[in-house]
N, C-alpha and C positions, 0 to 999 in steps of 0.2 A: 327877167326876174320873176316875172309873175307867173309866167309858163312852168318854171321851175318851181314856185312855189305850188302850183297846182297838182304839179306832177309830184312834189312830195309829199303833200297830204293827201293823194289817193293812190295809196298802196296796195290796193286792192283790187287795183286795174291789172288786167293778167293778160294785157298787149305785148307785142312785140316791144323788148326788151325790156320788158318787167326785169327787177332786180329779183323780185322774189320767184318769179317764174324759173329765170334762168338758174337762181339756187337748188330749186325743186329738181332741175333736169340734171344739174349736176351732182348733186346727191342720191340719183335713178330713182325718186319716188315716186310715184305716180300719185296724181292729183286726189282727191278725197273719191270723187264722182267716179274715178275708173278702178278704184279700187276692190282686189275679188276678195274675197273672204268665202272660200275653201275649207273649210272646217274639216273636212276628212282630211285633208294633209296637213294639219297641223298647223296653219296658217304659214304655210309655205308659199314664194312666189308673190308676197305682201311687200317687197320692197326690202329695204335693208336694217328697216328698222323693225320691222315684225317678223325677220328674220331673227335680231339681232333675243326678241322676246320670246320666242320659240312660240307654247301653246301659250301664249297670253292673251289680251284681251279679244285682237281680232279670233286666236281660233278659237274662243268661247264666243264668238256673234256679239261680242261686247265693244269691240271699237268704235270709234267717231264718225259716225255717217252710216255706220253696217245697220244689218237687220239685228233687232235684240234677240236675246236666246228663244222663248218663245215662237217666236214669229214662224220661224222656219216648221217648225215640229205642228203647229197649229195649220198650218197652210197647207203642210203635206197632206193631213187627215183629209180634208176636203179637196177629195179627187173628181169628186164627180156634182152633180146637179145637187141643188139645195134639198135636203132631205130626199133622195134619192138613195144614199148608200145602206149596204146591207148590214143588219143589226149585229153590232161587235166588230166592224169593222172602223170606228170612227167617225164622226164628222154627221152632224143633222139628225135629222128624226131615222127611226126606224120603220123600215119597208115597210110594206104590206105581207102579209104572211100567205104563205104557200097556199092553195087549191088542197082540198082532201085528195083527190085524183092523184095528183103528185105522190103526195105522202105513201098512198097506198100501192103505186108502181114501184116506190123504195122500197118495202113492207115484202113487196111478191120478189121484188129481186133477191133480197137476203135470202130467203126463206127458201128459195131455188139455190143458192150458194150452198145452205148447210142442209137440205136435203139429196143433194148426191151422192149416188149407189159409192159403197168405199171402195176406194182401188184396190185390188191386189198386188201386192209386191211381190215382187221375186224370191226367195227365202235366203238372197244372200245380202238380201235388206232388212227383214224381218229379223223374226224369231228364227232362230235354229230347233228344228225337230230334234227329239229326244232328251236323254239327258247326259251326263258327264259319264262315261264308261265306271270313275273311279269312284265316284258320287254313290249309282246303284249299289257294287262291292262294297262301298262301307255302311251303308245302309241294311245292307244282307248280313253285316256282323262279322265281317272278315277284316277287320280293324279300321285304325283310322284311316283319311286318304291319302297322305303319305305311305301310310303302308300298303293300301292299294296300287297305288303308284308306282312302288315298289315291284309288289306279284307285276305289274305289267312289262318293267324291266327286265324282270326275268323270264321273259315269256312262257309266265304261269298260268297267263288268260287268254281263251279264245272265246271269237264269238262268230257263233253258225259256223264253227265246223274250220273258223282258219286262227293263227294265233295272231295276237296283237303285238303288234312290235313298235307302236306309236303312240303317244299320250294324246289325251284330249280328245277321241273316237266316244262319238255321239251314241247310244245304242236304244229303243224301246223294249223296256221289262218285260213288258205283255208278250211281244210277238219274237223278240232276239232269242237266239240259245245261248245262254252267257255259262261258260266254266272255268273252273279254278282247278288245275291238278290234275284235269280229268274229271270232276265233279259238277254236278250241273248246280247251276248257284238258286236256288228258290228268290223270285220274286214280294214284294210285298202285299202285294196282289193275293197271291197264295197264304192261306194258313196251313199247317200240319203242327197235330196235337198226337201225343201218346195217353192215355189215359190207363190204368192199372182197375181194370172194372170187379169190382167187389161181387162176392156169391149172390144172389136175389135178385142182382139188375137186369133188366131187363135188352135186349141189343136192339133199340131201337129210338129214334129221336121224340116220339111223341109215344105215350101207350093210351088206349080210350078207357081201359078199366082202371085208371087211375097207376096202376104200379108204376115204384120206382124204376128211371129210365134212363139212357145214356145223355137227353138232351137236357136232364136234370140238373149235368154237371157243365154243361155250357148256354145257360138259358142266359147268362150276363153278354154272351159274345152278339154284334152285331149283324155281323156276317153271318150266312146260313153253313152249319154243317155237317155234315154225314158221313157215318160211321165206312169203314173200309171190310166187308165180310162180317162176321156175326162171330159171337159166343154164346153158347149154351146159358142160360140162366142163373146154374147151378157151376158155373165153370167160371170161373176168377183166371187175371191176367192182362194184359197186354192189348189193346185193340186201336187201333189208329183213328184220327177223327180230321176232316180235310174241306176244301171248297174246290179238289181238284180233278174233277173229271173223270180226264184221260191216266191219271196216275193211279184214284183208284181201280177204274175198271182194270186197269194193264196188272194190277195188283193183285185181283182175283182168279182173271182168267187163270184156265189152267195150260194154257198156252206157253206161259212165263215160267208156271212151274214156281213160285214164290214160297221156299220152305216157314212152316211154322214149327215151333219144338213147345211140346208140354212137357210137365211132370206132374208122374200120374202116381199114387199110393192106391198100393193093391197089397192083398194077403200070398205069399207065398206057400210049402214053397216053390221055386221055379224051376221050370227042368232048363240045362242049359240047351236048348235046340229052339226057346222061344222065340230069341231076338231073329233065328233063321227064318222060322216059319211067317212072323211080319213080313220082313225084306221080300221074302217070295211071293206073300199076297195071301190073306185070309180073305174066303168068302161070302160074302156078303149075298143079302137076299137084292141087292141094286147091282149087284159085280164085285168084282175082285178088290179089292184095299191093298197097297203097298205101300211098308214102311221105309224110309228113304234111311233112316240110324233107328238104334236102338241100344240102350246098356242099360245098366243098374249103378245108380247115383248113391244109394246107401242100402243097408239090410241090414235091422234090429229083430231078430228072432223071426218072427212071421212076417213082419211086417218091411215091405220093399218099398223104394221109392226108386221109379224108372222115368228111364227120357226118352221120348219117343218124338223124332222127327218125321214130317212128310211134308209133301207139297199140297195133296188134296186138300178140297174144303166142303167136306159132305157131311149133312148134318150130323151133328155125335162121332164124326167119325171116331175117334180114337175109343171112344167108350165101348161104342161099337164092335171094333175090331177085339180088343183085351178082353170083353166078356166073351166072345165067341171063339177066345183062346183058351179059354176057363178062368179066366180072371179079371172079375169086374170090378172097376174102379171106385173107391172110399170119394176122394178126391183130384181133384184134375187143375191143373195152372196153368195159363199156358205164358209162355217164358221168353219169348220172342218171334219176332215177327219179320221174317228174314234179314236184314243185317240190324233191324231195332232189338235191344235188348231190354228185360223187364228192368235188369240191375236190383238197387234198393230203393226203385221207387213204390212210396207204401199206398197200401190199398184203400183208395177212392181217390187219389192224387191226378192232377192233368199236369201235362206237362209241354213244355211247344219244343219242337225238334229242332236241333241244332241245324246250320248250312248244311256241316258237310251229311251227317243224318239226310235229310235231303236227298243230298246229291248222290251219297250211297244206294237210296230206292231208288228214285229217278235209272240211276245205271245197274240195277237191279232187272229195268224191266224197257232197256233201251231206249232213254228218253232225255 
């Protein structure tokens, strides 16, 4: 009886054949002391009863016997020796701080990073050289890019001499031969001016005795430019003004042969054998002068007004030749400048030459 009484009042003994023991094992719980508490799985593997709570108290570190929430997250930080860990990383005092030497080995190594020569790329990593074929065209005033787009459809455009049958062809303005029609397309690079130069002016960009002068009329432009051949002073008309080189020189030469046409008011009256005697060539104290046309544009009583084509560019030529025919010029215009024409543009007026203008000279004098 007493052995029995002892053994019921200590319940607590977890001997072979504890009551309470052998309930624990039948229930698969494991005892308090081997209990895991796994927190990253949700306190799974806790037995049946903290299965049964899912994330409850065990997987918050909150169960009977576990570590409290704290503890774990507090203990991790102190990885290493007592104030030993590096500053921001957790746990004790902060290190001691780096050596300048250090500091300055990081310092030189950057600085060798982003002082490297720059690679070059290939240019089918890059930029693509030039610009849109249809981009320059419409830029040149041959409409929009669609309608550029368009002319290239119709193989209206070549360039250097083959036609385009493809969109999206890269070209440089400066150095490509771009054409429309047969017309060479002016870059923006290039200006070309016609100017209608008034009697008194002078054909030159600067004069040192002050007189009125042809850079009179273009002293707002940036760009430098220069006149293409000369007019008499006294001679009104048509004179081109450019930044173009080889277009003007090609323009003078007499190589090209590049007709100009005046109209000249002279006194009659005329014998009809005049306009023969130009064509064939009046003599000149420099040589022979020949007129390329010749006719009579109106005749009021005495008074003629004739058109006198040539290609030369000899000083006064035409005044020249007409007085040395017996009849010397009141008035002189001149009217155009091989395919430019003066039209009704009035006198002192500048004016910027259209594309296809342009591309008329340009294939005026093979270029």
């Amino acid at each position: 009886m007493r052995s029995s009484g002892r053994n019921s009042g200590n319940r607590n003994y977890r001997g072979a054949g504890n009551q309470r023991d052998d309930n624990q094992k039948r229930a698969g719980r494991p005892r308090p002391e081997e209990r895991r508490y796994d927190v990253g799985e949700g306190g799974r593997g806790q037995g049946g009863e903290d299965a049964r709570r899912g994330r409850g108290e065990a997987a918050r570190g909150g169960a009977k016997g576990g570590p409290k929430q704290g503890a774990k997250q507090g203990g991790a930080k102190r990885t290493g020796p007592k104030g030993g860990g590096r500053p921001g990383q957790g746990g004790g005092r902060p290190g001691p701080a780096r050596p300048r030497e250090y500091d300055a080995q990081i310092e030189e190594r950057n600085r060798a990073r982003h002082n490297k020569p720059q690679v070059k790329l290939p240019k089918t990593f890059g930029d693509q050289e030039g610009e849109r074929l249809q981009k320059v065209l419409a830029r040149a005033g041959l409409g929009s890019r669609r309608a550029c787009e368009e002319l290239v459809d119709q193989a209206r455009v070549e360039v250097n001499g083959r036609i385009v049958t493809e969109q999206g062809l890269r070209v440089d303005p400066d150095k490509d031969e771009i054409k429309v029609d047969g017309l060479t397309v002016a870059t923006q690079s290039h200006l070309f001016f016609a100017l209608n130069k008034p009697a008194g002016v002078v054909s030159t960009m600067e004069d040192p005795d002050g007189r009125q002068c042809l850079g009179d009329y273009v002293t707002n432009r940036e760009t430098r430019l220069f006149h293409v051949g000369r007019l008499d002073t006294e001679t009104e008309g048509i004179i081109l003004l450019t930044n173009h080189g080889e277009l003007s020189h090609r323009l003078t030469h007499p190589r090209y042969g590049v007709t100009k046409t005046y109209l000249a008011a002279i006194q009659g009256p005329l014998p009809r054998d005049l306009g023969k005697q130009l064509k064939n060539g009046i003599e000149l104290e420099d040589g022979y002068a020949r007129a390329d046309n010749f006719r009579v544009v109106e005749n009021t009583g005495k008074n003629y007004l004739v058109e006198v084509t040539l290609h030369e560019g000899r000083k006064h030529i035409v005044r020249r030749m007409l007085a040395e025919a017996g009849f010397p010029v009141d008035k002189l215009v001149r009217t155009a400048f091989g395919p430019i024409a003066l039209g009704d543009q009035k006198s002192g007026w500048l004016r910027r030459l259209t594309n296809t203008e342009v591309g008329m000279l340009m294939r005026e004098v093979d270029l």
